[in-house]
TITOR-130103 format. One record per atom (N, C-alpha, C, O, CB): residue number from 0; residue in one letter; x, y, z. Coordinates in Angstrom, 3 decimals, decimal comma. Glycine has a CB too. Example, Ala and Ser with C-alpha at 12.3 -4.5 7.8 and 13.67 -1.06 7.14 Angstrom:
% residues 2
+-----+----+----------+----------+----------+
:   i : aa :        x :        y :        z :
+-----+----+----------+----------+----------+
:   0 :  A :   13,190 :   -5,690 :    7,800 :
:   0 :  A :   12,300 :   -4,500 :    7,800 :
:   0 :  A :   13,200 :   -3,300 :    7,800 :
:   0 :  A :   14,236 :   -3,319 :    8,465 :
:   0 :  A :   11,308 :   -4,473 :    9,046 :
:   1 :  S :   12,850 :   -2,250 :    7,080 :
:   1 :  S :   13,670 :   -1,060 :    7,140 :
:   1 :  S :   12,900 :    0,030 :    7,870 :
:   1 :  S :   13,409 :    1,138 :    8,039 :
:   1 :  S :   14,084 :   -0,598 :    5,725 :
+-----+----+----------+----------+----------+
//
This chain:
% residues 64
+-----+----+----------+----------+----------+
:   i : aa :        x :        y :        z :
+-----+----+----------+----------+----------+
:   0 :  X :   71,426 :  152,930 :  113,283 :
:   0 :  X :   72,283 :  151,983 :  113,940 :
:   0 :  X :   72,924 :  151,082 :  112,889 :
:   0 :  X :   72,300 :  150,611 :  111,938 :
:   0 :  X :   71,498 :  151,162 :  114,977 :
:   1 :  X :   74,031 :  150,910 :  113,099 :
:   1 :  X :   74,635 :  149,878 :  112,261 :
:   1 :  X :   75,296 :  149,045 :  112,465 :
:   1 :  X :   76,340 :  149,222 :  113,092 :
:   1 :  X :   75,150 :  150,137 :  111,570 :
:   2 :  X :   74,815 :  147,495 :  111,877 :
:   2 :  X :   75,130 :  146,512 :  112,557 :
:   2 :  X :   76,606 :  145,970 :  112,304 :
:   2 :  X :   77,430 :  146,817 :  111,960 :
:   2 :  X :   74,152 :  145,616 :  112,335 :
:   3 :  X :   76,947 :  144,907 :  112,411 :
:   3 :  X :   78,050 :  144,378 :  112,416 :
:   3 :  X :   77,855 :  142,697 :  111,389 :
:   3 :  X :   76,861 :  141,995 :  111,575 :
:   3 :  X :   78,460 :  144,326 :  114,115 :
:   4 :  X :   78,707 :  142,384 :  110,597 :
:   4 :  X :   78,159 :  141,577 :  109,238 :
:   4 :  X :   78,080 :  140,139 :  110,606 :
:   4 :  X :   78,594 :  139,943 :  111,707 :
:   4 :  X :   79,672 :  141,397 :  107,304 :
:   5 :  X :   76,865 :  139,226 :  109,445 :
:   5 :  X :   76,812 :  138,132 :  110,713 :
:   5 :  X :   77,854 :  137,663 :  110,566 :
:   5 :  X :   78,673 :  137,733 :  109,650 :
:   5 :  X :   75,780 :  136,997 :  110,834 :
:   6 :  X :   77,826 :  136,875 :  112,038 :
:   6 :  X :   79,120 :  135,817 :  112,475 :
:   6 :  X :   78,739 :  134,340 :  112,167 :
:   6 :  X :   77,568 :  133,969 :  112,084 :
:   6 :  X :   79,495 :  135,880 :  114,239 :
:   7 :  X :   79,755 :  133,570 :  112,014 :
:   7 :  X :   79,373 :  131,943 :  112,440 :
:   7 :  X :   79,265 :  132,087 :  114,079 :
:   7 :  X :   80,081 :  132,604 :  114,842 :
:   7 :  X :   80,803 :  130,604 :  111,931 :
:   8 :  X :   77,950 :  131,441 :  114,389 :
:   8 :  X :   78,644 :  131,106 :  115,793 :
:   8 :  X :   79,929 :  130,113 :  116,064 :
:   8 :  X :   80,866 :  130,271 :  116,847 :
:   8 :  X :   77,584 :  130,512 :  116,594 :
:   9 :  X :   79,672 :  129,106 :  115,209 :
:   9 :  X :   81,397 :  128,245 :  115,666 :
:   9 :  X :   82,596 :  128,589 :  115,590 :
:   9 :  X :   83,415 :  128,331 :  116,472 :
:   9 :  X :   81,782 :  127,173 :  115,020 :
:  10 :  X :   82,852 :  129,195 :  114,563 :
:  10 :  X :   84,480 :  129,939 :  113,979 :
:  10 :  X :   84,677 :  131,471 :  114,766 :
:  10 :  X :   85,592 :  131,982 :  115,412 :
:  10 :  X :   84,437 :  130,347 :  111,854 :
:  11 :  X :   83,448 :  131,859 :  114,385 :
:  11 :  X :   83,543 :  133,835 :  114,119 :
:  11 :  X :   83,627 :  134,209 :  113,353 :
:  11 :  X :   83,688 :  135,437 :  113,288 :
:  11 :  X :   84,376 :  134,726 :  114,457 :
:  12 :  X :   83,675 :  133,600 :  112,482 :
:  12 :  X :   84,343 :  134,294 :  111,095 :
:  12 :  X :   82,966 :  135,209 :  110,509 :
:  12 :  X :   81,876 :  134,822 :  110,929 :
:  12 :  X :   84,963 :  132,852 :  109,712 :
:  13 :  X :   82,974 :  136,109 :  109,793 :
:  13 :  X :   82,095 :  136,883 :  109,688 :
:  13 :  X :   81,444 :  136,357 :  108,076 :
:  13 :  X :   82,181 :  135,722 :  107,322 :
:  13 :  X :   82,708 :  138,392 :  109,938 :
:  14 :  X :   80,577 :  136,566 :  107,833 :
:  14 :  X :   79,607 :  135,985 :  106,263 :
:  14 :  X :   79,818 :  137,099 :  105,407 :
:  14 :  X :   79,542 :  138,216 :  105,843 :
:  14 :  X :   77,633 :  135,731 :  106,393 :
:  15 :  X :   80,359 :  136,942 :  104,015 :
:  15 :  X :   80,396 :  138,156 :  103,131 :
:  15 :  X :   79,169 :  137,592 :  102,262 :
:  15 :  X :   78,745 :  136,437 :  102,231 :
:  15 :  X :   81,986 :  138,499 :  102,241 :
:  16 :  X :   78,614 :  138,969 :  101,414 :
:  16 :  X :   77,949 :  139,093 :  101,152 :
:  16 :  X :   78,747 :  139,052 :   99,200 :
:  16 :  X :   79,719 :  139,750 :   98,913 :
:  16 :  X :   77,288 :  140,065 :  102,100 :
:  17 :  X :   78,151 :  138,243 :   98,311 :
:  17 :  X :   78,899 :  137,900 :   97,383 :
:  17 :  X :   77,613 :  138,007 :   95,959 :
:  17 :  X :   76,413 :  137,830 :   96,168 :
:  17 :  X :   79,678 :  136,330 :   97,836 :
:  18 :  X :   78,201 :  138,329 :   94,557 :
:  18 :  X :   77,438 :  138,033 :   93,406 :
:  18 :  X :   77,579 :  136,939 :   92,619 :
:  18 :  X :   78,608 :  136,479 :   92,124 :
:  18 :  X :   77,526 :  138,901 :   92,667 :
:  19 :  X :   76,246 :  136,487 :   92,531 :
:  19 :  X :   76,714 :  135,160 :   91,475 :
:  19 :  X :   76,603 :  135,517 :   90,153 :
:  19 :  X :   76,061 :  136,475 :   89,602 :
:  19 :  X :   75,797 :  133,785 :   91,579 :
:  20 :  X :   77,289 :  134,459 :   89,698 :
:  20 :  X :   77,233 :  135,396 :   87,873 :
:  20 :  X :   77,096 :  134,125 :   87,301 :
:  20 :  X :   76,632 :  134,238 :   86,167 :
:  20 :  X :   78,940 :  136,489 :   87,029 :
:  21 :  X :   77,318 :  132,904 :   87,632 :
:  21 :  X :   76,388 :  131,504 :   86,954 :
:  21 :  X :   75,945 :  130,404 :   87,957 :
:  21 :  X :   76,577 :  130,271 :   89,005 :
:  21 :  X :   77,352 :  130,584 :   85,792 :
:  22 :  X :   75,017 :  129,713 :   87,709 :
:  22 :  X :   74,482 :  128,741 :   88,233 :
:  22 :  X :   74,645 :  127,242 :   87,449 :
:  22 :  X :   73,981 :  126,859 :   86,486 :
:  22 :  X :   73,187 :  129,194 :   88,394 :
:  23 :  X :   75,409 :  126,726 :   87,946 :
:  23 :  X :   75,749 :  125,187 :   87,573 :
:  23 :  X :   74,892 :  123,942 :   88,716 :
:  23 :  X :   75,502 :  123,397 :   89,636 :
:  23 :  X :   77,702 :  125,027 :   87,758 :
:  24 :  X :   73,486 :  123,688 :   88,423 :
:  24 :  X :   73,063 :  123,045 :   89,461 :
:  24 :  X :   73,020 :  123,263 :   91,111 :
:  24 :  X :   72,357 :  124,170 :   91,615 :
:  24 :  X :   73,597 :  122,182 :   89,229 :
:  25 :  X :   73,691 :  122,460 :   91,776 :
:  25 :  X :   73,901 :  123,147 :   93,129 :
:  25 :  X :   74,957 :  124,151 :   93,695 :
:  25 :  X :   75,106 :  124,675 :   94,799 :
:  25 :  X :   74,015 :  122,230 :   93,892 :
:  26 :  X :   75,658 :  124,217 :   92,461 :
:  26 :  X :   76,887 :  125,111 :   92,897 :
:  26 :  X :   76,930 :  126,442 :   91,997 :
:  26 :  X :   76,437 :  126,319 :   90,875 :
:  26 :  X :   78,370 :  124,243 :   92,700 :
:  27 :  X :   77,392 :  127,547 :   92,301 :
:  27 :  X :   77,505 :  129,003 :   91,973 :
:  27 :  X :   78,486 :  129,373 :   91,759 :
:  27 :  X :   79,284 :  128,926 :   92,584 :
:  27 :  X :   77,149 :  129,803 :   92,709 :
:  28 :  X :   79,047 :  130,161 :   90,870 :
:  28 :  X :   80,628 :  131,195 :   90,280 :
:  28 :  X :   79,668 :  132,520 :   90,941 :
:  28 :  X :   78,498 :  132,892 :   90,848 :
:  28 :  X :   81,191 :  131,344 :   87,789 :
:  29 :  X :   81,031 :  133,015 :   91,718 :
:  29 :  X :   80,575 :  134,254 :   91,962 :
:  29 :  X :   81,719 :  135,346 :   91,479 :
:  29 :  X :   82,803 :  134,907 :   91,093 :
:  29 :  X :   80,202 :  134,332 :   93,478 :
:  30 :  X :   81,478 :  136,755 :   91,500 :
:  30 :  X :   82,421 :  137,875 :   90,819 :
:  30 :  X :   83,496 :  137,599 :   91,022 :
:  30 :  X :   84,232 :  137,994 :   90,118 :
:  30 :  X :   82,353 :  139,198 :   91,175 :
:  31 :  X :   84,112 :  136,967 :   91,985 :
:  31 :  X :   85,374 :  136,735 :   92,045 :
:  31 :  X :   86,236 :  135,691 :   91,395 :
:  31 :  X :   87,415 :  135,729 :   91,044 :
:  31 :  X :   85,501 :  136,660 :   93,082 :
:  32 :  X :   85,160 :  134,577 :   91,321 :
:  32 :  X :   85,417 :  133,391 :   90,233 :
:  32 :  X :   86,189 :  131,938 :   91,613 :
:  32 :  X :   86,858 :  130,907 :   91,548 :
:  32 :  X :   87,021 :  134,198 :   88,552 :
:  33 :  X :   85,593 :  132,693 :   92,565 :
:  33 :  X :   85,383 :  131,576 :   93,561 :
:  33 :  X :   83,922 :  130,705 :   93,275 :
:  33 :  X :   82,911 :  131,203 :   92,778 :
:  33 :  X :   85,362 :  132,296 :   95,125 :
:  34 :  X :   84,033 :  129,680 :   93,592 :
:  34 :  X :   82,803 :  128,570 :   93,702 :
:  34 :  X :   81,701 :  128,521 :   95,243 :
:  34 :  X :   82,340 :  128,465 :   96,294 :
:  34 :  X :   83,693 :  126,932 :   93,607 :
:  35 :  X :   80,684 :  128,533 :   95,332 :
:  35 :  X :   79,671 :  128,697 :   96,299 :
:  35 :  X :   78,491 :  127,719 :   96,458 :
:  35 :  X :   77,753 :  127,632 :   95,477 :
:  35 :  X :   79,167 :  129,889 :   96,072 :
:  36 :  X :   78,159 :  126,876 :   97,673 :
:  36 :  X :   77,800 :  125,472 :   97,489 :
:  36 :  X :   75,917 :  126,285 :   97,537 :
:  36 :  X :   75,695 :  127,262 :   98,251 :
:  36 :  X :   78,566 :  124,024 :   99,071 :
:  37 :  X :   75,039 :  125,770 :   96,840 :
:  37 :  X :   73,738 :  126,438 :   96,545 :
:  37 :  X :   72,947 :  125,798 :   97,288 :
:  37 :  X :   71,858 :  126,348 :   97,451 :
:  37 :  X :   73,248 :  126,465 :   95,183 :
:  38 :  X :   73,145 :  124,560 :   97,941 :
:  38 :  X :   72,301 :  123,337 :   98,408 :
:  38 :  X :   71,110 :  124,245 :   99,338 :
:  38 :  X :   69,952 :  124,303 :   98,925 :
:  38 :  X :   73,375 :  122,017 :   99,465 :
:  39 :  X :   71,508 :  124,909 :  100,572 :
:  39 :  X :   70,421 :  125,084 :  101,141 :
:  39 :  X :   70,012 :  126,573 :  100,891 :
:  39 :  X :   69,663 :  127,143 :  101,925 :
:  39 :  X :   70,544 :  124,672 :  102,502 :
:  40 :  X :   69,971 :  127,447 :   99,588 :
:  40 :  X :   69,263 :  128,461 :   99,316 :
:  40 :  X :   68,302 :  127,774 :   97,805 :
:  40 :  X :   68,733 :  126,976 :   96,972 :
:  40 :  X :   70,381 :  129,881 :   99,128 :
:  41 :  X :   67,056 :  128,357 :   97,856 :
:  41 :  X :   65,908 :  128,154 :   96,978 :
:  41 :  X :   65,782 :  129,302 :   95,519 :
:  41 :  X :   65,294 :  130,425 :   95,651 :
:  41 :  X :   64,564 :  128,329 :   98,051 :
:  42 :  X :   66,227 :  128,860 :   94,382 :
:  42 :  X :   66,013 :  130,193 :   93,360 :
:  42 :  X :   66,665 :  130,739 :   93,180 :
:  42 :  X :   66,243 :  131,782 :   92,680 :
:  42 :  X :   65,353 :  131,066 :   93,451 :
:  43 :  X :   68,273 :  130,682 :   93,355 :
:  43 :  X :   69,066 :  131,797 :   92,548 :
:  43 :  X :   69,594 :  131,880 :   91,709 :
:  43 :  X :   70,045 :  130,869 :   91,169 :
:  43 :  X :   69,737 :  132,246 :   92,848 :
:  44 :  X :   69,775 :  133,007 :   91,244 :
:  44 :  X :   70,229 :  133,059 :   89,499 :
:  44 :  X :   71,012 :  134,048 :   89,361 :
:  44 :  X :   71,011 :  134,903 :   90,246 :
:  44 :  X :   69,062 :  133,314 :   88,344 :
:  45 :  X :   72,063 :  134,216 :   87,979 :
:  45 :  X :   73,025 :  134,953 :   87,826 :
:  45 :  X :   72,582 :  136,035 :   88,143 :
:  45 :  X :   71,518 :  136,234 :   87,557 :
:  45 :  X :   73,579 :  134,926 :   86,772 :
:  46 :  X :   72,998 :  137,204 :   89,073 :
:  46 :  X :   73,027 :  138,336 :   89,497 :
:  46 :  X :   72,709 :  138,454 :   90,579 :
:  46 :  X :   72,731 :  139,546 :   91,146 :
:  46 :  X :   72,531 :  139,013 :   88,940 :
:  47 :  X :   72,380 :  137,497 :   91,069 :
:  47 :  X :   71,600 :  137,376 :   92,791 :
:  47 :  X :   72,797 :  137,582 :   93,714 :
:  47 :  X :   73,923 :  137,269 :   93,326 :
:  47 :  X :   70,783 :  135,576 :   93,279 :
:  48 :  X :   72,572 :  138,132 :   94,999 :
:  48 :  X :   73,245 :  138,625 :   96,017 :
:  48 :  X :   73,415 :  137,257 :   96,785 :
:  48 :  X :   72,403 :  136,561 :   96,695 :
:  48 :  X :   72,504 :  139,846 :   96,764 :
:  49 :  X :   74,349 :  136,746 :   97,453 :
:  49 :  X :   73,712 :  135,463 :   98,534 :
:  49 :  X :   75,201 :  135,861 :   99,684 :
:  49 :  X :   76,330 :  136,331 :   99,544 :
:  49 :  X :   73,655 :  133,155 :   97,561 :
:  50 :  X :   74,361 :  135,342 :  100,790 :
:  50 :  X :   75,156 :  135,555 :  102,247 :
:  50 :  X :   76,042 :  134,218 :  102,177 :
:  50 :  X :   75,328 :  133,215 :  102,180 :
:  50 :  X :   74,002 :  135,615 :  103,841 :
:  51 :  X :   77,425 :  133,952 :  102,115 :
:  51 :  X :   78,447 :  133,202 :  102,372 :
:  51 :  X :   78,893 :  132,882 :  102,982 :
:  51 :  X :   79,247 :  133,867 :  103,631 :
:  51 :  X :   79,005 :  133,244 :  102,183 :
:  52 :  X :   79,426 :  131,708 :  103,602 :
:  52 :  X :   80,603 :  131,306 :  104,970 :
:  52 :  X :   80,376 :  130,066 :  104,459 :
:  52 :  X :   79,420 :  129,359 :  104,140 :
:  52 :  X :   80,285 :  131,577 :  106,927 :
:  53 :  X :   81,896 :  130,020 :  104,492 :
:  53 :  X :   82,987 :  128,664 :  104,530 :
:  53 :  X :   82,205 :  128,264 :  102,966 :
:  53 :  X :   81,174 :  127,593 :  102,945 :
:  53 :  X :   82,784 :  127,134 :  106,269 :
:  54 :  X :   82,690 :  128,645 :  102,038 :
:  54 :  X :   81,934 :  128,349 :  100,732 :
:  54 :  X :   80,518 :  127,640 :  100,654 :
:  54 :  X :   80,432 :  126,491 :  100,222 :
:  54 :  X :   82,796 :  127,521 :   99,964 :
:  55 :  X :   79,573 :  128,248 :  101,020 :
:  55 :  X :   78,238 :  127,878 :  101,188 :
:  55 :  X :   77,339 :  129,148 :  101,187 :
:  55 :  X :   77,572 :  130,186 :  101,807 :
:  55 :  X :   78,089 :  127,069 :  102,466 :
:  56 :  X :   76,415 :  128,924 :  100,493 :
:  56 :  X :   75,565 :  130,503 :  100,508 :
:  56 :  X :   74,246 :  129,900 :  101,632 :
:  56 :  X :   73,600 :  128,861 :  101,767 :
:  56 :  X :   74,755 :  131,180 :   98,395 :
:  57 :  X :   74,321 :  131,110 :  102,226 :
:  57 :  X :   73,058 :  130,754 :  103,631 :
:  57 :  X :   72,172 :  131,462 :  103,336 :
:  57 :  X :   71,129 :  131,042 :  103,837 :
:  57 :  X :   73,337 :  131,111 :  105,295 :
:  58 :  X :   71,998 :  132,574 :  102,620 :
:  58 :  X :   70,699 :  132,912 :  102,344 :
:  58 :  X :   70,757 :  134,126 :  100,732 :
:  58 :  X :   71,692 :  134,440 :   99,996 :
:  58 :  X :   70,052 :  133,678 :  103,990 :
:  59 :  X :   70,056 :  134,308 :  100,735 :
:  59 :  X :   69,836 :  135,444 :   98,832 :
:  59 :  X :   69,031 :  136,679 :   99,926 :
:  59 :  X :   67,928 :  136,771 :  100,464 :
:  59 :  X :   68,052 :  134,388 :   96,785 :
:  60 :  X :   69,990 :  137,313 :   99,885 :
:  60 :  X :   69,648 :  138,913 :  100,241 :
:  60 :  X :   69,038 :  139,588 :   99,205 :
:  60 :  X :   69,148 :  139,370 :   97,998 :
:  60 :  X :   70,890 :  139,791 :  100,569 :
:  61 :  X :   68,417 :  140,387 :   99,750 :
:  61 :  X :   67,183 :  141,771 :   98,980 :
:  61 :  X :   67,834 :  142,418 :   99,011 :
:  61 :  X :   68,511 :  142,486 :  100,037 :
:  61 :  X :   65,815 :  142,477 :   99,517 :
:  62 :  X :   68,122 :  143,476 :   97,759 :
:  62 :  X :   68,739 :  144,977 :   97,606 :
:  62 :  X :   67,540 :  146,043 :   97,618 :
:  62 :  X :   66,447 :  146,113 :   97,055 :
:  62 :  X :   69,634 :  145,151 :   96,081 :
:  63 :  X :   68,337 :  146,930 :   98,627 :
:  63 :  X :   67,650 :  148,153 :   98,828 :
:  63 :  X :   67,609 :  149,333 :   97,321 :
:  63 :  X :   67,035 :  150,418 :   97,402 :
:  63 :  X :   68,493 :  148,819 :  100,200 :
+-----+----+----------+----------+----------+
//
């Protein structure tokens, strides 16, 4: 089965799934060389996967 990427519930807008490639305190550069707010994920570091919406990472995904 395959799911569908999460949504915001408020917007809809769907969460991409993004790489960081530096860590500046609370905030993240990711591959694209967009900026990503770190505040409420714990531990990530350059190469880490993290779930995105509205420039904010919501969680650090596990690779299969």
């Amino acid at each position: 089965m395959i799911l569908p990427p999460p949504r915001c519930m408020l917007c809809g807008d769907a969460a991409v799934a993004a790489r960081v490639v530096r860590v500046d305190g609370d905030e993240g550069v990711l591959e694209d060389g967009e900026t990503v707010d770190l505040e409420l994920v714990d531990d990530v570091g350059a190469g880490d996967l993290v779930l995105c919406h509205a420039g904010v990472a919501l969680q650090v995904l596990e690779e299969r």
